[in-house]
N, C-alpha and C positions, 0 to 999 in steps of 0.2 A: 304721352309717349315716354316720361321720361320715369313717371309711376313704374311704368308697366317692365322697363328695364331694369330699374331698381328692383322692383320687386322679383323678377325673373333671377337677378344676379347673386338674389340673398336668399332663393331657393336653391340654387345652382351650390352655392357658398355651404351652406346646412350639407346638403346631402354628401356633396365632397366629405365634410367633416365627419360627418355623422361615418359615412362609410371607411375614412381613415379611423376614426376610434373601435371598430369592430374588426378589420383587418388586424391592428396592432392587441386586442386582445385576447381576439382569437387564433395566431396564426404559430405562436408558437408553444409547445408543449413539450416539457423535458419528457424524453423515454430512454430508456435506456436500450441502445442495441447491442449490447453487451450480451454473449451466451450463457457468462457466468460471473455473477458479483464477485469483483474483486475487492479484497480484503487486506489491509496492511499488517503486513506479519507481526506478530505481539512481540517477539523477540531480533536481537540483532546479533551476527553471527561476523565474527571478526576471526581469520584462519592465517596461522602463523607457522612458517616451516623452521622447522625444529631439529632436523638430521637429517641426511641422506633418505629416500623413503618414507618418511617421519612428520606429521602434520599435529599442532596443536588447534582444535578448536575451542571457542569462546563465544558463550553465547550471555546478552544483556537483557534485560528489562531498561527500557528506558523510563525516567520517572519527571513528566516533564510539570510536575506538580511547583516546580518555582521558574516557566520559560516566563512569564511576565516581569521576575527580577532579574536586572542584568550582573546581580553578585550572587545570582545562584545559578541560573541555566538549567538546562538539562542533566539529570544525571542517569549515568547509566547503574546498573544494581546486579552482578552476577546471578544467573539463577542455576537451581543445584538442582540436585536429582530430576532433571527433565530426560529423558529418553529422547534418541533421535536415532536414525536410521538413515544410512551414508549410504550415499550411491557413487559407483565411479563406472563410467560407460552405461551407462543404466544397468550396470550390475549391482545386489547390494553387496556391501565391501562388511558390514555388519551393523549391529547395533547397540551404542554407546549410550551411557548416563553420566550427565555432567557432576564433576565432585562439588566440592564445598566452594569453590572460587569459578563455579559456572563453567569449566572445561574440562578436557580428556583428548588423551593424545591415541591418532593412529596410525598407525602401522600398515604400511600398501606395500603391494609388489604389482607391476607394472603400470595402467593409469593411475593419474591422481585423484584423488575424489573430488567429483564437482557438486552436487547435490545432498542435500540436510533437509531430512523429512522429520517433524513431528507434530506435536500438540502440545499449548501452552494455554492458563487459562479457559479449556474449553474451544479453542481458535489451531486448527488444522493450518499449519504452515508447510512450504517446501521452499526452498532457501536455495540459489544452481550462481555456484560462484568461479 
């Protein structure tokens, strides 16, 4: 009788087992339920008020090409001539190119611009600050 328990018990034991290992590597599957891949913006946009009406933007390249030494960091790298397109109210308020130090000031009359639409390296950005 005591065969036939043990043996019972270490059938019992397997199949448990066996069926915990196919649960755990079947049961979960990354998917994305996402509608649309989101994408971390290539640029970083720092807005600075400047006068009455009067908005400075600035936009970066971050170069994180030394984050693993702690005497270099991250750095950030103005970028020039990029085109962006400003919205305020989802109106566009127009469209600006950055100079030589990555910025360009605008000029509003009633809302402030919240949105910075372009393309950097190939990578469609919108920016809503």
């Amino acid at each position: 009788m005591k065969d036939t328990t043990s043996t019972i018990r270490t059938k019992y034991l397997l199949i448990l087992l066996t069926a915990m290992i196919i649960v755990t590597l079947t049961s979960c599957e990354d998917e994305s339920d996402m509608a649309i891949n989101k994408v971390a913006s290539p640029v970083l946009l720092d807005v600075q008020s400047t006068g009455t009406n009067e908005l400075t933007a600035f936009f970066y390249e971050l170069d994180k090409s030394g984050i693993l030494d702690h005497t270099v960091g991250i750095d950030s790298i103005p970028v020039s001539d990029l085109a962006i397109e400003v919205f305020a109210a989802s109106a566009t308020v127009g469209t600006f190119t950055t100079d030589a130090v990555g910025s360009f000031v605008i000029t509003y009359t009633g809302t402030k611009p919240s949105e910075y639409v372009g393309v950097h390296n190939g990578i469609a950005f919108r920016i809503k600050k």
